[in-house]
N, C-alpha and C positions, 0 to 999 in steps of 0.2 A: 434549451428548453423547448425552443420549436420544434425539435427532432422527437420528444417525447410527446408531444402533443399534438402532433399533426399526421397521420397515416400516412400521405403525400410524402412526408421528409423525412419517415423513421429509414434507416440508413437498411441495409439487405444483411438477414444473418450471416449470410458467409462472411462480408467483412464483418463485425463486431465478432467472431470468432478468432478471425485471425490474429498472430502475435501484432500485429501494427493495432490495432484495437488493444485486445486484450493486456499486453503485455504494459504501457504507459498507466492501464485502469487500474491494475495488479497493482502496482509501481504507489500509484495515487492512495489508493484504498490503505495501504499497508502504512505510510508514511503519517496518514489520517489517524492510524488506529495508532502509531503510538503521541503522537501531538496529545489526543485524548485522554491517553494513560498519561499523559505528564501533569494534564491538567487539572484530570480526575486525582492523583497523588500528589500536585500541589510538589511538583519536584521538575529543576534544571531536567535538561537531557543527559548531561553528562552524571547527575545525580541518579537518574535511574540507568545508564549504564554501567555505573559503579555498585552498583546493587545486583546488576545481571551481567554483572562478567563474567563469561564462562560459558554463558546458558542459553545466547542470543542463536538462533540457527535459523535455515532458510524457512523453517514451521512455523517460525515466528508470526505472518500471516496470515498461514493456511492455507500456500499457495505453491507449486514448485518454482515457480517465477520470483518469488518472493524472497529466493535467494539474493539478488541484486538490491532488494529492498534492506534486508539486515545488514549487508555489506555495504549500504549509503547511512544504515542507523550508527552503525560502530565505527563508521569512518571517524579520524578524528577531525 
């Protein structure tokens, strides 16, 4: 939180660009957004991937990164 709040410790855009940044946020963000659709739909994970067999792809979070994210969604 101090990084957001303090000009002194916000971090340099070249790293929060790079995958050592970006690609754990990616990771994060995506894993968040289906926790929320489980919760919003009131359904297991395995209940909403039994609804979306088939149809899960790396788009999944809007990210190309986001391929390693669906591939940790539909792990069993």
């Amino acid at each position: 939180m101090r990084q957001l709040l303090d000009e002194e410790c916000t971090l340099d855009l070249t790293y929060l660009v790079s995958s050592r940044a970006s690609f754990p946020l990616v990771g994060l963000i995506g894993l968040a957004g289906c926790y929320v659709t489980c919760i919003i739909l009131d359904k297991e994970p395995r209940e909403l991937l039994a609804e979306l067999a088939g149809r899960i792809q790396y788009s999944t979070a809007g990210h190309s990164q986001s391929i390693v994210t669906a591939a940790a969604i539909v792990s069993p």
